[in-house]
C-alpha positions in Angstrom: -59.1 -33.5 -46.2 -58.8 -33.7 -42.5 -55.8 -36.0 -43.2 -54.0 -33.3 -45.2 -54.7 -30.3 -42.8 -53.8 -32.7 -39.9 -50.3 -33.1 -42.1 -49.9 -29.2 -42.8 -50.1 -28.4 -39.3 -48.1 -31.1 -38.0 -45.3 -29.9 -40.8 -45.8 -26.5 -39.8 -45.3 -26.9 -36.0 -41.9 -28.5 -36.8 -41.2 -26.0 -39.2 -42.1 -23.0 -36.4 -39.9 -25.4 -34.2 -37.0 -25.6 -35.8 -36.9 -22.0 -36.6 -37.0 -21.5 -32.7 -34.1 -24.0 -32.7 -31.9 -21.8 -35.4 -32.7 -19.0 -33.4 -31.5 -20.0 -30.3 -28.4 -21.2 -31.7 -27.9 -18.5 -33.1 -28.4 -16.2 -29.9 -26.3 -18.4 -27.8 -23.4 -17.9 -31.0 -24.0 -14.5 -30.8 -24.0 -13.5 -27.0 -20.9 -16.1 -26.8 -18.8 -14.0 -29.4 -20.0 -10.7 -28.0 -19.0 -11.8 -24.5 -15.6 -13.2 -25.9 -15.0 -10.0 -27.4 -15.9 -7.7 -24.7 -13.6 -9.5 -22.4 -10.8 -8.6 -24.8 -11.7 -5.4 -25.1 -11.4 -4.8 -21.4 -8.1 -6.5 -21.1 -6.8 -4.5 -24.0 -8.2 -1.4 -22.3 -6.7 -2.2 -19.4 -3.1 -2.3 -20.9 -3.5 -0.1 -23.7 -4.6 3.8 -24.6 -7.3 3.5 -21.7 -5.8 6.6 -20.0 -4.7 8.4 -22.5 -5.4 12.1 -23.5 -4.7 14.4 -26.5 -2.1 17.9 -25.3 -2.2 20.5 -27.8 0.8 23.1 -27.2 1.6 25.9 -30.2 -1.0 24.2 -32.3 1.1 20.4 -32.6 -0.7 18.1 -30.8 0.5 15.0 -28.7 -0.8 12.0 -26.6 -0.2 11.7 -22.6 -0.9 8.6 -20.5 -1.2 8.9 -17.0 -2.2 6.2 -15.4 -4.4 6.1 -11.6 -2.3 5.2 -8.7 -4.2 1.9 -7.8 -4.0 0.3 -11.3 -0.1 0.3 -10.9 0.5 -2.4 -8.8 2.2 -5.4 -9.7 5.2 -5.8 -12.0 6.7 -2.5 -14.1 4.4 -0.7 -11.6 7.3 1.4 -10.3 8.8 2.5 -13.4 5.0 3.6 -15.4 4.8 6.1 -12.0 8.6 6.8 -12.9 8.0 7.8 -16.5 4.7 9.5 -16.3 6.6 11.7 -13.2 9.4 12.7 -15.5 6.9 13.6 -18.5 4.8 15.1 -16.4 8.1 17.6 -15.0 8.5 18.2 -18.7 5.0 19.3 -18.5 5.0 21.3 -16.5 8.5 23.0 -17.3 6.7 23.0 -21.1 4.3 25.3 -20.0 6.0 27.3 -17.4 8.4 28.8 -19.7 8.9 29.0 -23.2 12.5 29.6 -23.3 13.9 26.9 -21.2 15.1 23.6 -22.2 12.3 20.5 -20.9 15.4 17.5 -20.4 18.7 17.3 -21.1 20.3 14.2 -22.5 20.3 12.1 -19.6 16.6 12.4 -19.1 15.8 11.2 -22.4 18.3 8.5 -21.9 16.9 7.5 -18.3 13.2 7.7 -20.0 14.3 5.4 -23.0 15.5 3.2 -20.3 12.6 3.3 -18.1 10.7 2.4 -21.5 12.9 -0.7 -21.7 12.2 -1.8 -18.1 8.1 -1.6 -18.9 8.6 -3.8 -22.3 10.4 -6.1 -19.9 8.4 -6.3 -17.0 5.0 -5.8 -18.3 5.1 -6.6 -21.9 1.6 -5.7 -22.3 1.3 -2.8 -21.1 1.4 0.3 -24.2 4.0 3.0 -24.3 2.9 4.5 -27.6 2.1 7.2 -25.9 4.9 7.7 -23.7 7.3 7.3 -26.6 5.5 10.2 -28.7 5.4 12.8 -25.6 8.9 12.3 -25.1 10.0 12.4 -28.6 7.5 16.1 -28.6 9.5 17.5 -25.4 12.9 16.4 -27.2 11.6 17.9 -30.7 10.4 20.9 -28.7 13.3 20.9 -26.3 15.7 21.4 -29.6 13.3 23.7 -30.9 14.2 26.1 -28.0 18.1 25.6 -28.3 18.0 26.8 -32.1 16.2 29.8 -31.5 18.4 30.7 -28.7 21.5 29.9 -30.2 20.0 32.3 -33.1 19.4 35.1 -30.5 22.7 34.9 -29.3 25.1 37.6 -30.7 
C-alpha cells in the first residue's frame, strides 16, 4: 500500500509538473505573439490613419490627416507638410465661403503630384485619406460651379 501511494504521488508531481511546463510554454508563445504584434501595430500606426480625423460639412462626411511637425522628418517629409498645407487652404476656403471655388485645376493636379512624390519617397506612409479630402473639395468645388452657373441669367 505504501508502495502504491508512494507511486500515485510520484505520478502526480510529474503530472502537476508538466502541466507547469505546458503552461509556461504557453505563456512565453503567447507574450511572444502579443509582443510581435504590438510592434506591428505601432509601425502600422505610425505610417497609417494614426492622425486621422472624420470632417463633416452639409451632412457628407470625409477623413483629414494632419500629421505633427516632429514626425515629418526624414524622406517625403516635405511634401506630407505640402499636401496637408494645400488641404488644409481648401479647408479653410470650404468653410469661409460657400460660394467660392476650393482649387482650381492646377491645385488638384499639384496635389495628385505631391501624392506621387509620398508613394515614391515613403512608400509606407498612407494617403487614403489625403486622396478622399481632395477628391470631397474637387466634388464640392464642382458642386459650387453648377449652382452658379444655374444662377447665372
Amino acid at each position: 500500500m505504501k508502495r502504491f501511494l508512494l507511486l500515485v504521488a510520484l505520478l502526480g508531481t510529474a503530472s502537476a509538473a508538466r502541466a507547469q511546463l505546458v503552461n509556461l510554454i504557453s505563456n512565453g508563445v503567447r507574450l511572444g505573439v502579443h509582443a510581435g504584434v504590438e510592434g506591428s501595430r505601432k509601425r502600422q500606426d505610425a505610417a497609417s490613419g494614426r492622425y486621422v480625423a472624420t470632417a463633416t460639412y452639409r451632412g457628407s462626411s470625409y477623413y483629414q490627416k494632419r500629421t505633427p511637425v516632429s514626425k515629418l522628418k526624414g524622406p517625403g517629409g516635405p511634401q506630407i507638410a505640402y499636401q496637408e498645407s494645400v488641404l488644409q487652404q481648401c479647408q479653410v476656403a470650404l468653410l469661409a465661403d460657400s460660394t467660392s471655388a476650393l482649387g482650381t485645376a492646377e491645385t488638384w493636379a499639384m496635389l495628385h503630384s505631391s501624392l506621387e512624390l509620398i508613394a515614391r519617397d515613403r512608400p509606407d506612409w498612407n494617403v487614403d485619406a489625403y486622396v478622399e479630402e481632395a477628391a470631397f473639395y474637387q466634388a464640392e468645388t464642382a458642386r459650387r460651379q453648377r449652382l452658379a452657373a444655374k444662377g447665372r441669367p
